[in-house]
N, C-alpha and C positions, 0 to 999 in steps of 0.2 A: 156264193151268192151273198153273204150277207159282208163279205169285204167290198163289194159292188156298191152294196146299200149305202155301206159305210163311207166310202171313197163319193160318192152320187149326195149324200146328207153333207158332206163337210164342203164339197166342191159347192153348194147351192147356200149352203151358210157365207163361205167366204163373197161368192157375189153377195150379196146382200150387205155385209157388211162393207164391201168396199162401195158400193153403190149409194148407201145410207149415208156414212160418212165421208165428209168431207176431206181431202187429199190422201186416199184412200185405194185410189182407180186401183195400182197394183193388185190388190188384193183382189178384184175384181179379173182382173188377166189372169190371177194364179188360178183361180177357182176354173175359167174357162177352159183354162192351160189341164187341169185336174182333171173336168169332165170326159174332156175329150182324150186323154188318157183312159179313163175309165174304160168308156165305150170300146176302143179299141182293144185294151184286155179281154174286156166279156167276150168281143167278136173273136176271137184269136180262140179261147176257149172252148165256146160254141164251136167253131171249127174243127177245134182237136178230137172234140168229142164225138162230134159226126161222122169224123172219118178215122175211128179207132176201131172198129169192129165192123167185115160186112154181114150183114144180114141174112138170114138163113131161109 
């Protein structure tokens, strides 16, 4: 969870900074490029974890 946070605070940092400044956009694609990264790990997890044990 808190590599999530972590990876989710730097991916929202980078937009901004490429948004803020000027010739910059990249930074802005890598962060989008990051989140959605993100998200797809946590889902992958959440997954795993669901269907590791059935239920009694």
């Amino acid at each position: 969870m808190a590599l999530f946070l972590f990876l989710l605070l730097v991916a929202v940092a980078l937009g901004i900074v490429g948004v803020v400044v000027n010739g910059l956009f990249y930074l802005l694609i890598i962060g989008v490029v990051l989140f959605l990264v993100d998200l797809v790990l946590s889902g992958v997890r959440l997954g795993h974890r669901r269907g590791s044990r059935p239920a009694r």
